[in-house]
Backbone atoms as SQL, in Angstrom:
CREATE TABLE atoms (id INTEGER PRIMARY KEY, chain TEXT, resi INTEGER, resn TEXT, atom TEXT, x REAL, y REAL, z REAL);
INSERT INTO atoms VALUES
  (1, 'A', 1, 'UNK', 'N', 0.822, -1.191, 0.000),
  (2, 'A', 1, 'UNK', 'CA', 0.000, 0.000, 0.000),
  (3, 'A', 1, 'UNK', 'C', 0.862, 1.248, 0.000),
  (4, 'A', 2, 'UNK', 'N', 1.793, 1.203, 0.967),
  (5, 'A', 2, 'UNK', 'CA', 2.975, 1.864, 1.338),
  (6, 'A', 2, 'UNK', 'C', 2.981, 2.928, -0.559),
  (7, 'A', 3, 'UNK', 'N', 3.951, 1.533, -1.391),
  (8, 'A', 3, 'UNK', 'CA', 4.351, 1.337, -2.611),
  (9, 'A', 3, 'UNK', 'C', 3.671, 2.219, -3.543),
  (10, 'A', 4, 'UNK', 'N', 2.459, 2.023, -3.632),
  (11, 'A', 4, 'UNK', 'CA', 1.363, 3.012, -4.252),
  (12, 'A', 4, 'UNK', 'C', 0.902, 4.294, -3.950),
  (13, 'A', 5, 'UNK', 'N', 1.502, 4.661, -2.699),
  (14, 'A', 5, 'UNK', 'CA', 1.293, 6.179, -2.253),
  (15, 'A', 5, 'UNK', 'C', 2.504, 7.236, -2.621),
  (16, 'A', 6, 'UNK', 'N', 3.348, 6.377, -3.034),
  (17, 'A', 6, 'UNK', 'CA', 4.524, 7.030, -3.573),
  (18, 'A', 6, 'UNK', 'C', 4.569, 7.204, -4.728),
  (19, 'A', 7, 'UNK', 'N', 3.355, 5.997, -5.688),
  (20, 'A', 7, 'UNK', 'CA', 4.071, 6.538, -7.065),
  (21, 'A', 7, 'UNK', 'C', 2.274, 7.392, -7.317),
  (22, 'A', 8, 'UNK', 'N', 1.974, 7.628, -6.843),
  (23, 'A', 8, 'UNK', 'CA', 1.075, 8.471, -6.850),
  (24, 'A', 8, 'UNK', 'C', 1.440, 9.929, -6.281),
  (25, 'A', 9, 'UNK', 'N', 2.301, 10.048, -5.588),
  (26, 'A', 9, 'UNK', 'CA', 2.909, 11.238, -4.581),
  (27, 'A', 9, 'UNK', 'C', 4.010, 11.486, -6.280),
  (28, 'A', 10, 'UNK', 'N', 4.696, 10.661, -6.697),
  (29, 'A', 10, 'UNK', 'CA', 5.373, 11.026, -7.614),
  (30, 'A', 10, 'UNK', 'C', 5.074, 11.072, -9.191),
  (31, 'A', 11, 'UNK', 'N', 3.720, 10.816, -9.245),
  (32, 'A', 11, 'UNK', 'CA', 3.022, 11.232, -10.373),
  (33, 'A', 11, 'UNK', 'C', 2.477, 12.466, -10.185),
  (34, 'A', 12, 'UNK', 'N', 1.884, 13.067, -9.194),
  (35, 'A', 12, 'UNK', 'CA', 1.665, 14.342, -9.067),
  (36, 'A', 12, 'UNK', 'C', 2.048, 15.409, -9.637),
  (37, 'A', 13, 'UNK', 'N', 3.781, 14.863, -8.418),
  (38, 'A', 13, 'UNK', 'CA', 4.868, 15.932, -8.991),
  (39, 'A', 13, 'UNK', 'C', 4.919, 15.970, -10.509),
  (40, 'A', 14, 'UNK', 'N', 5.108, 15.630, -10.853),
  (41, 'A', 14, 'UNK', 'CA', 5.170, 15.484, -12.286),
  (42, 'A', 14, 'UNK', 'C', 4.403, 16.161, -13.432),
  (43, 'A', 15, 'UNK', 'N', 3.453, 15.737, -12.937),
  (44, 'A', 15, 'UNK', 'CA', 2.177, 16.562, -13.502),
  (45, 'A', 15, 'UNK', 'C', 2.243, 18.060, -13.295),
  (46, 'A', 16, 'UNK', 'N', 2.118, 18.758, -12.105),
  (47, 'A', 16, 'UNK', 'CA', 2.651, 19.382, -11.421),
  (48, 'A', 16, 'UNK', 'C', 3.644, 20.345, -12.303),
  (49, 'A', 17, 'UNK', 'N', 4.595, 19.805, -12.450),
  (50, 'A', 17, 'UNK', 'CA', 6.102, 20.619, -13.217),
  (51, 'A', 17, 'UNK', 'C', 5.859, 20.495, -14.312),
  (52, 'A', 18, 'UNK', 'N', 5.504, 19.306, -15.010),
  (53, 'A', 18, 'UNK', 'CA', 5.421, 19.413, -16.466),
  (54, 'A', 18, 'UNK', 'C', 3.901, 20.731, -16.724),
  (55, 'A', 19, 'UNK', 'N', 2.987, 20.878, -15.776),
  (56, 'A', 19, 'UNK', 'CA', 1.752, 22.005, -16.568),
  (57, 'A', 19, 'UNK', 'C', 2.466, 23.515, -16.296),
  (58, 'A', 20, 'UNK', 'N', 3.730, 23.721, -15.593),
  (59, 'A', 20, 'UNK', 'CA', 4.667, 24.885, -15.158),
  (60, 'A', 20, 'UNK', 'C', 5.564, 25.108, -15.995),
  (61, 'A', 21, 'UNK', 'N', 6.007, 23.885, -17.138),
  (62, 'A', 21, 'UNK', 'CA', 6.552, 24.210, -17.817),
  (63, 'A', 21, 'UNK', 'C', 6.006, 24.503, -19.029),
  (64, 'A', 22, 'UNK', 'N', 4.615, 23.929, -19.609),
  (65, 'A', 22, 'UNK', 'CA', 4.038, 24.249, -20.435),
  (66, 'A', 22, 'UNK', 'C', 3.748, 25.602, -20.263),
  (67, 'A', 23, 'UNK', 'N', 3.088, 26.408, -19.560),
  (68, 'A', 23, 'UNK', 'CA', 2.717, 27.737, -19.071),
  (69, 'A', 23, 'UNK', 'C', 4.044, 28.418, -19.373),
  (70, 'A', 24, 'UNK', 'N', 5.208, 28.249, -18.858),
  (71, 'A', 24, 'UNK', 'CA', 6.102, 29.012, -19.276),
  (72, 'A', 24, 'UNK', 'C', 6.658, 29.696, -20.624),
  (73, 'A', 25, 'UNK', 'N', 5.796, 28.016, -20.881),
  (74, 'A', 25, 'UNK', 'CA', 6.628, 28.157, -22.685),
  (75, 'A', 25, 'UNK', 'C', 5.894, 28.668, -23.700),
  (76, 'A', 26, 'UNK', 'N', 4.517, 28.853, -22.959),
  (77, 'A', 26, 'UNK', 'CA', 3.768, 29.684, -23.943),
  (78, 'A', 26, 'UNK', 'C', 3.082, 31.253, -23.541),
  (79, 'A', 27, 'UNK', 'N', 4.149, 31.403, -22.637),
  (80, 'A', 27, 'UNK', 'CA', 3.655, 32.998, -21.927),
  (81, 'A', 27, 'UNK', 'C', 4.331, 33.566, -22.884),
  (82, 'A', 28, 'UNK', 'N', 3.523, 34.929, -23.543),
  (83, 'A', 28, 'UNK', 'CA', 3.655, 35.790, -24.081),
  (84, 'A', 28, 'UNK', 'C', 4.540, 36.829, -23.992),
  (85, 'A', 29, 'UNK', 'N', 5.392, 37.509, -24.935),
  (86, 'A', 29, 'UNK', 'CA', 6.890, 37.848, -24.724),
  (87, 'A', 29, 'UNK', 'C', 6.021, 39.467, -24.261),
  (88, 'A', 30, 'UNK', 'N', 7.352, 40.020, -23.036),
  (89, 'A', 30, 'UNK', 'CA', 6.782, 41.505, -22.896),
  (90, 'A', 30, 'UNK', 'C', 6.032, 42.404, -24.348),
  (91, 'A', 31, 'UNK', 'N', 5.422, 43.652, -24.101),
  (92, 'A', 31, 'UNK', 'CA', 5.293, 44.264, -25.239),
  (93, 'A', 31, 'UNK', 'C', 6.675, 45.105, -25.524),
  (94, 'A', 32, 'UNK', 'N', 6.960, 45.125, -27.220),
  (95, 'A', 32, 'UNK', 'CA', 7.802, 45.849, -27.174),
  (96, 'A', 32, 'UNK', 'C', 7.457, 47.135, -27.251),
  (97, 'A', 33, 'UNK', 'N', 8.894, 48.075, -27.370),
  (98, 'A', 33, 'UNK', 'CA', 8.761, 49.311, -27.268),
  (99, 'A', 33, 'UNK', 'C', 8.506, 50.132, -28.294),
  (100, 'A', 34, 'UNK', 'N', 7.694, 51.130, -28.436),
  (101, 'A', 34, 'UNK', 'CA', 6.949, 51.731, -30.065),
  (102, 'A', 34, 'UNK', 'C', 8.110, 52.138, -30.987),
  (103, 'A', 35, 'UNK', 'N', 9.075, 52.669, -29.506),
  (104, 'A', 35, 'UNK', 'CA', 10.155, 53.125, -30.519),
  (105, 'A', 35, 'UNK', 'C', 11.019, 52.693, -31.553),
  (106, 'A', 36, 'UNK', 'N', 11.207, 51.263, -30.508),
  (107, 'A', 36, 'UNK', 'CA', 11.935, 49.951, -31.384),
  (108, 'A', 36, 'UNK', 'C', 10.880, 49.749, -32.685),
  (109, 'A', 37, 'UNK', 'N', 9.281, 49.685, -32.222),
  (110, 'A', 37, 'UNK', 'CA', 8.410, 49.100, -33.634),
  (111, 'A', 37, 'UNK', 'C', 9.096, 50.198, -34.837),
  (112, 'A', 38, 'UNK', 'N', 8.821, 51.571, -34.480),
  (113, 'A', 38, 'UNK', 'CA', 8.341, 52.596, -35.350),
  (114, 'A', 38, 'UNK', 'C', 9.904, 52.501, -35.922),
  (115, 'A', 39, 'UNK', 'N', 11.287, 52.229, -35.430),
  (116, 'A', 39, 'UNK', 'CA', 12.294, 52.233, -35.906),
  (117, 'A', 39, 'UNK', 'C', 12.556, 50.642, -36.867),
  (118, 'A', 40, 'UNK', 'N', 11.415, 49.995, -36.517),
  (119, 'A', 40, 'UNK', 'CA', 11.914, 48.755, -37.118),
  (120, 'A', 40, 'UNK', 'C', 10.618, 48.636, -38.759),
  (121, 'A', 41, 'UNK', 'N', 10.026, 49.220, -38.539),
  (122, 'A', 41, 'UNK', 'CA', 8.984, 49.862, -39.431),
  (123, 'A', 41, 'UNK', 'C', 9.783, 50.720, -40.357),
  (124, 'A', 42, 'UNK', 'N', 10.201, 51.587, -40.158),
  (125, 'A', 42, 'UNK', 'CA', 11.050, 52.767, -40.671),
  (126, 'A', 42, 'UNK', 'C', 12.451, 51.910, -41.855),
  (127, 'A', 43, 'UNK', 'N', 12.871, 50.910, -41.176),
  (128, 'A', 43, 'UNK', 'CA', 14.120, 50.080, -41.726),
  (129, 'A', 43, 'UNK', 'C', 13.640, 49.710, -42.688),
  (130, 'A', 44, 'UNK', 'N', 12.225, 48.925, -42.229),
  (131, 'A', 44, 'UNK', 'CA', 11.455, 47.874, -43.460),
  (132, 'A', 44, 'UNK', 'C', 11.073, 48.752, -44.698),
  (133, 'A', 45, 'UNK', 'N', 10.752, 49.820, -44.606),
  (134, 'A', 45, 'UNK', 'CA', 10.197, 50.686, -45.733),
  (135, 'A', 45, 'UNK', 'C', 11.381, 51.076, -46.333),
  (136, 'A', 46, 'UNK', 'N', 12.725, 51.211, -45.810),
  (137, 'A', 46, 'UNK', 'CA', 14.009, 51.776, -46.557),
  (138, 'A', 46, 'UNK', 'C', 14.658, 50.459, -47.322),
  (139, 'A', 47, 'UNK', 'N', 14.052, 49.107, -46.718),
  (140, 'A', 47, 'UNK', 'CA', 15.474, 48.282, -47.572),
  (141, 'A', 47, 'UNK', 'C', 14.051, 47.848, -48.607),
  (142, 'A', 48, 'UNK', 'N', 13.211, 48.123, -48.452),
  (143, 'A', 48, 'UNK', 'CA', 12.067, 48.036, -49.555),
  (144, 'A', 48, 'UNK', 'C', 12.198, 48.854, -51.037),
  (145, 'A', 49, 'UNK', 'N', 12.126, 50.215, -50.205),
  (146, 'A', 49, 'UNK', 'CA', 12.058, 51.264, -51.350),
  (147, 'A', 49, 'UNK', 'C', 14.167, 52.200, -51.282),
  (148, 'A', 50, 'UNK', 'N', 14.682, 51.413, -51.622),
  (149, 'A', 50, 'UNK', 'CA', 16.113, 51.843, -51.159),
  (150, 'A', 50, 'UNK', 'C', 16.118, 53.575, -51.830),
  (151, 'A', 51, 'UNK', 'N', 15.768, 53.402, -52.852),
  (152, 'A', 51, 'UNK', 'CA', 15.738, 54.308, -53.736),
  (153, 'A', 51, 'UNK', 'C', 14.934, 56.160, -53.743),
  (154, 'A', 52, 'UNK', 'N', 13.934, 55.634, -52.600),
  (155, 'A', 52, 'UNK', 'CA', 12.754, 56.192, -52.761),
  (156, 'A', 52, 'UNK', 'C', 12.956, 56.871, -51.326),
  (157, 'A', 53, 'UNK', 'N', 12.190, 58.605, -51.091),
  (158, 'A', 53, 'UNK', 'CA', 12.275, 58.985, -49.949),
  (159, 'A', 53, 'UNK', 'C', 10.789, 59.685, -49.506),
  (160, 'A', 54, 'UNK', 'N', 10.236, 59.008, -48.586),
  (161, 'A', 54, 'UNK', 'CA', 9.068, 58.794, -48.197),
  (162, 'A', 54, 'UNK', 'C', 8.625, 59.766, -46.684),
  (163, 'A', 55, 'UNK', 'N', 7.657, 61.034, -46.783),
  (164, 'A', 55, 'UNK', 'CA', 7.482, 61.553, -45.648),
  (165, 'A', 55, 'UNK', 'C', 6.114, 60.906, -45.149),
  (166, 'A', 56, 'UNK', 'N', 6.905, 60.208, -44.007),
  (167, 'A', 56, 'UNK', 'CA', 5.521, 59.158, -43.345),
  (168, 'A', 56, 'UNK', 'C', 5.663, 59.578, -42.030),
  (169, 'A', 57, 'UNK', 'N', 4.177, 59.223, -41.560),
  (170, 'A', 57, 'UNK', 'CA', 4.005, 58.920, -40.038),
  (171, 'A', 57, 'UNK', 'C', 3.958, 57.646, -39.831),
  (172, 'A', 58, 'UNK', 'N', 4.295, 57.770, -38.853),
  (173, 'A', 58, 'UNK', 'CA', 4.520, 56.069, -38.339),
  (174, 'A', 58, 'UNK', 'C', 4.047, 56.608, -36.287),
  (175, 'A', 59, 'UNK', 'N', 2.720, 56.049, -36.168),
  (176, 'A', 59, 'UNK', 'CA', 2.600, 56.306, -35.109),
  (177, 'A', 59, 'UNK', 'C', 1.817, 55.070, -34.029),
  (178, 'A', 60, 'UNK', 'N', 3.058, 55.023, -33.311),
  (179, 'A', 60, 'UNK', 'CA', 2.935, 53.598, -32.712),
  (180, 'A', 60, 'UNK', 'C', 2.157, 53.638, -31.013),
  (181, 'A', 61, 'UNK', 'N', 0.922, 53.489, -30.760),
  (182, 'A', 61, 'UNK', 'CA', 0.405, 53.069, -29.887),
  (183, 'A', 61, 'UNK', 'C', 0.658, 52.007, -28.816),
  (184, 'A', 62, 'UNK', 'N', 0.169, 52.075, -27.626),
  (185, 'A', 62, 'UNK', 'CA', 0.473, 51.094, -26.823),
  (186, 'A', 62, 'UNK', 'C', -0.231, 49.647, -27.315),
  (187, 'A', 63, 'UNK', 'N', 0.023, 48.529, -26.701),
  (188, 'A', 63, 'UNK', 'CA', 0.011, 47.464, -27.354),
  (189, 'A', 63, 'UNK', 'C', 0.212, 47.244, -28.571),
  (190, 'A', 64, 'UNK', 'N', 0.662, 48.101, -29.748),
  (191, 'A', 64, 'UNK', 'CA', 1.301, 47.394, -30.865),
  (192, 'A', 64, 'UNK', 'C', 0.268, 48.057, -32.077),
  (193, 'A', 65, 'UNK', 'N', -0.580, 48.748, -31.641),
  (194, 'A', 65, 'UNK', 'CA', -1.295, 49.544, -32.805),
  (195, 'A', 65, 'UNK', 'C', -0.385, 50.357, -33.690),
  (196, 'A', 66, 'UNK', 'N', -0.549, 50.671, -35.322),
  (197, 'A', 66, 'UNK', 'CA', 0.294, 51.244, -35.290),
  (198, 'A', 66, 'UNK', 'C', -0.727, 51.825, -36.466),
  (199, 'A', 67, 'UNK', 'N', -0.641, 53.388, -36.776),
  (200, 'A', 67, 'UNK', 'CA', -1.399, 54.101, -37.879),
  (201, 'A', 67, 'UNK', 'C', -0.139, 54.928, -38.721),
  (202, 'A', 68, 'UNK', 'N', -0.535, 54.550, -40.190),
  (203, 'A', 68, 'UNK', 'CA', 0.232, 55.135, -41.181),
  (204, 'A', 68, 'UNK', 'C', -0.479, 56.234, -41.487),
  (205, 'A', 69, 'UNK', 'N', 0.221, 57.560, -41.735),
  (206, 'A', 69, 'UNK', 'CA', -0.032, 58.862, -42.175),
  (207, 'A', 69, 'UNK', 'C', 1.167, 59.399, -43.395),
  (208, 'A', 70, 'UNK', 'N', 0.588, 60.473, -44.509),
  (209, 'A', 70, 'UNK', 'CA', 1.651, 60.460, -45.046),
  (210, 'A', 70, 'UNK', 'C', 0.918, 60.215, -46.735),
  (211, 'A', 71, 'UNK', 'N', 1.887, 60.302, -47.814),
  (212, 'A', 71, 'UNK', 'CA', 1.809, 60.785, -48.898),
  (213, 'A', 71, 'UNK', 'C', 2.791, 59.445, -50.444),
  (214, 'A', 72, 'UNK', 'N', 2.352, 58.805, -50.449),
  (215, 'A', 72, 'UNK', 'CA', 2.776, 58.100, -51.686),
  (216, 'A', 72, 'UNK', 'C', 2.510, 58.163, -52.749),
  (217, 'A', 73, 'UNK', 'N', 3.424, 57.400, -53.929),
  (218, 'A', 73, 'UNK', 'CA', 3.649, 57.716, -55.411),
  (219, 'A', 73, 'UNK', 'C', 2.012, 56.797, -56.062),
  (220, 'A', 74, 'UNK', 'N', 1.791, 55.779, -54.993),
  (221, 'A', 74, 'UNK', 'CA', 0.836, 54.829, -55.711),
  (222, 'A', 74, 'UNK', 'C', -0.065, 53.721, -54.770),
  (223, 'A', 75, 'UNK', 'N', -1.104, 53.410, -55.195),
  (224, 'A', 75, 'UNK', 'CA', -1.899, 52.580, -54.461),
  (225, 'A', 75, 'UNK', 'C', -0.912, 51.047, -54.069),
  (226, 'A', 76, 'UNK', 'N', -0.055, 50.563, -54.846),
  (227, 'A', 76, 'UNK', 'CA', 1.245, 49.160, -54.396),
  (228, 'A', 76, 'UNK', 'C', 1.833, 49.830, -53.733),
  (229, 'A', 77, 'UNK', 'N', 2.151, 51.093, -53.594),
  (230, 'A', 77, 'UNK', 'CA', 3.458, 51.610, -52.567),
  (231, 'A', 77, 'UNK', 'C', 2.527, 51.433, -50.580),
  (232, 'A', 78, 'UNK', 'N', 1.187, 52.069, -50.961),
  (233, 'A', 78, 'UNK', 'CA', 0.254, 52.269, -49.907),
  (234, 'A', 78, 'UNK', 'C', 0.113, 50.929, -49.357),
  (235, 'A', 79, 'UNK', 'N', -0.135, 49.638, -50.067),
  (236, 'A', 79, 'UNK', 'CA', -0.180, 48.111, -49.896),
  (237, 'A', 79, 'UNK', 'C', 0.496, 47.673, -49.440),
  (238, 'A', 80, 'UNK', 'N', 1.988, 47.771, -50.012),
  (239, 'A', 80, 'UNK', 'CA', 3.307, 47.295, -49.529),
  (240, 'A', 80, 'UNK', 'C', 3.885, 47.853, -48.156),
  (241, 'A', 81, 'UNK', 'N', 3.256, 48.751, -47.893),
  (242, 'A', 81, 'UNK', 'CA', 3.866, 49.567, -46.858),
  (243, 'A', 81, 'UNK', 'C', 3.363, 49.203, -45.391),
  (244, 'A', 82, 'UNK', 'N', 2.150, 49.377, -45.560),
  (245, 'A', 82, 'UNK', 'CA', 1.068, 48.491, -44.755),
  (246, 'A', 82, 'UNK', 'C', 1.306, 47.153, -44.771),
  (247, 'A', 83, 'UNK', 'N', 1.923, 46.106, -45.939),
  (248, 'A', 83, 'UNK', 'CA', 2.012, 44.745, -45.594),
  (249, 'A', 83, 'UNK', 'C', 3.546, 44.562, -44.622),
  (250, 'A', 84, 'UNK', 'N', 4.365, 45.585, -44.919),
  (251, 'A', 84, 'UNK', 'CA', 5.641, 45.737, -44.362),
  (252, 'A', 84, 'UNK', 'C', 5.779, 45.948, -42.632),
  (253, 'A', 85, 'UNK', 'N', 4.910, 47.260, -42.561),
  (254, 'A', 85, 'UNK', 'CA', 4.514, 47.220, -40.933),
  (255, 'A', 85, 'UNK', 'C', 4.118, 45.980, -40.118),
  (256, 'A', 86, 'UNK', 'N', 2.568, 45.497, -41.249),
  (257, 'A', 86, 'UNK', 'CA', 2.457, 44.544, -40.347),
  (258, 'A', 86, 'UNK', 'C', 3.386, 43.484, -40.178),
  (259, 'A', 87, 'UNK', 'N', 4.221, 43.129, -41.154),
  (260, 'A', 87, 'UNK', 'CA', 5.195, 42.132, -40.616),
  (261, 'A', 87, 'UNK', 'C', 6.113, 42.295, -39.283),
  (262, 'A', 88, 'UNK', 'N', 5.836, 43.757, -39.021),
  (263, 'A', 88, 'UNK', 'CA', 7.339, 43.826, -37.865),
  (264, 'A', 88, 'UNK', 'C', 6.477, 43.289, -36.141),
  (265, 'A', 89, 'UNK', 'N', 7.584, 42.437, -36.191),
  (266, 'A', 89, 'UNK', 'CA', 7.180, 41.779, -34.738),
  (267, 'A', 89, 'UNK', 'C', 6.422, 42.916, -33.642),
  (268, 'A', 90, 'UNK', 'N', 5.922, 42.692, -32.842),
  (269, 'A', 90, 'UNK', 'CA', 5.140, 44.133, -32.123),
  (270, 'A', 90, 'UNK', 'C', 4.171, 44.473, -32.322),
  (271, 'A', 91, 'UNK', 'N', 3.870, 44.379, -33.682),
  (272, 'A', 91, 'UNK', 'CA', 2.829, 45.630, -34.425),
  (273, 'A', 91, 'UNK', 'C', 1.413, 44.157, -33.990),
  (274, 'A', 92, 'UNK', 'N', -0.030, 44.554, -33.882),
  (275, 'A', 92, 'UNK', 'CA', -1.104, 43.868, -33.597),
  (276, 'A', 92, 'UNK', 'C', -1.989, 44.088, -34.640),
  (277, 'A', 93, 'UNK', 'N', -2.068, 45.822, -34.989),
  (278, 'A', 93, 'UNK', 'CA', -2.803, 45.722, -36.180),
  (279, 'A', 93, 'UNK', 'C', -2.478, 47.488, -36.922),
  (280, 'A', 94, 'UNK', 'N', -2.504, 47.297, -38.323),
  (281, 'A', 94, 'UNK', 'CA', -2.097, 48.288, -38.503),
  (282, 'A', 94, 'UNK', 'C', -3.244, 49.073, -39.562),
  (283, 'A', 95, 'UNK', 'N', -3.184, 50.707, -39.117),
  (284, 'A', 95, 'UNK', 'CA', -4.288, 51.502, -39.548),
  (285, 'A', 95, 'UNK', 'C', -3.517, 52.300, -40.779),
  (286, 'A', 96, 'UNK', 'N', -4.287, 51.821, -42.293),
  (287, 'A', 96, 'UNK', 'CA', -3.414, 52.286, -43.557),
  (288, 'A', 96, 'UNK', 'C', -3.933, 53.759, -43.758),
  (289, 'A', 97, 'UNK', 'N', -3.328, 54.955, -43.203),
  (290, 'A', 97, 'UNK', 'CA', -4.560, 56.178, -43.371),
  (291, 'A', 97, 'UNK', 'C', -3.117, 56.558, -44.717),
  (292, 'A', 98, 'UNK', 'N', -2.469, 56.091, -45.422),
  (293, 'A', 98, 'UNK', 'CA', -1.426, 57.180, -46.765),
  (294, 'A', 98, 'UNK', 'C', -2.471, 57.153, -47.381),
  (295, 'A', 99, 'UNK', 'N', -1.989, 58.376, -48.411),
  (296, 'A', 99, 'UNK', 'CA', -2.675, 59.139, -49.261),
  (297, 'A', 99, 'UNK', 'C', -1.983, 58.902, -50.621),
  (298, 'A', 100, 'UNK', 'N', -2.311, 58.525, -51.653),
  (299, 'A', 100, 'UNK', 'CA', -2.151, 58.194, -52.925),
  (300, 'A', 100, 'UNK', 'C', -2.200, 59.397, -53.690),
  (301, 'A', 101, 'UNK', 'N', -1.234, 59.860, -53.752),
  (302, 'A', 101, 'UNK', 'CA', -0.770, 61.346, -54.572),
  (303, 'A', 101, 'UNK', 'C', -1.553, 60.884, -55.978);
């Protein structure tokens, strides 16, 4: 009887650590910082358009919102730009307000 209270005492544990490690491993990374987004946003649009010089807003909200303001050559530049933001880690959802010169 003894025998069986132990591997029950040591199945617990187990259980136990292994649902502490699952939880760990899927906790959500801090938020980052807008500045880092809006600078990592800013990169993505330069190795995009190397060529090209673009007066944008880039305005990054808490939790990862981020709204485009600002003036482009074309409706693909407005697309791309917006698909570019949203790729940068951080960003949650992004608001396309450019203007198609």
């Amino acid at each position: 009887m003894r025998k069986n209270w132990v591997v029950v005492v040591v199945a617990l544990a187990l259980l136990v650590t292994a649902a502490g490690c699952r939880s760990a491993s899927t906790a959500t990374p801090d938020e980052m910082d807008p500045t880092t987004i809006e600078a990592s946003i800013r990169t993505q649009i330069a190795g995009a358009y190397p060529d090209e010089t673009f007066d944008l807003g880039v305005d990054v909200a808490p939790g990862g919102e981020v709204t485009l303001t600002g003036d482009v050559d074309s409706a693909e530049q407005k697309s791309r730009i917006g698909d570019l933001a949203r790729s940068v880690a951080g960003v949650t959802r992004v608001i396309n307000n450019l203007t198609v010169e």
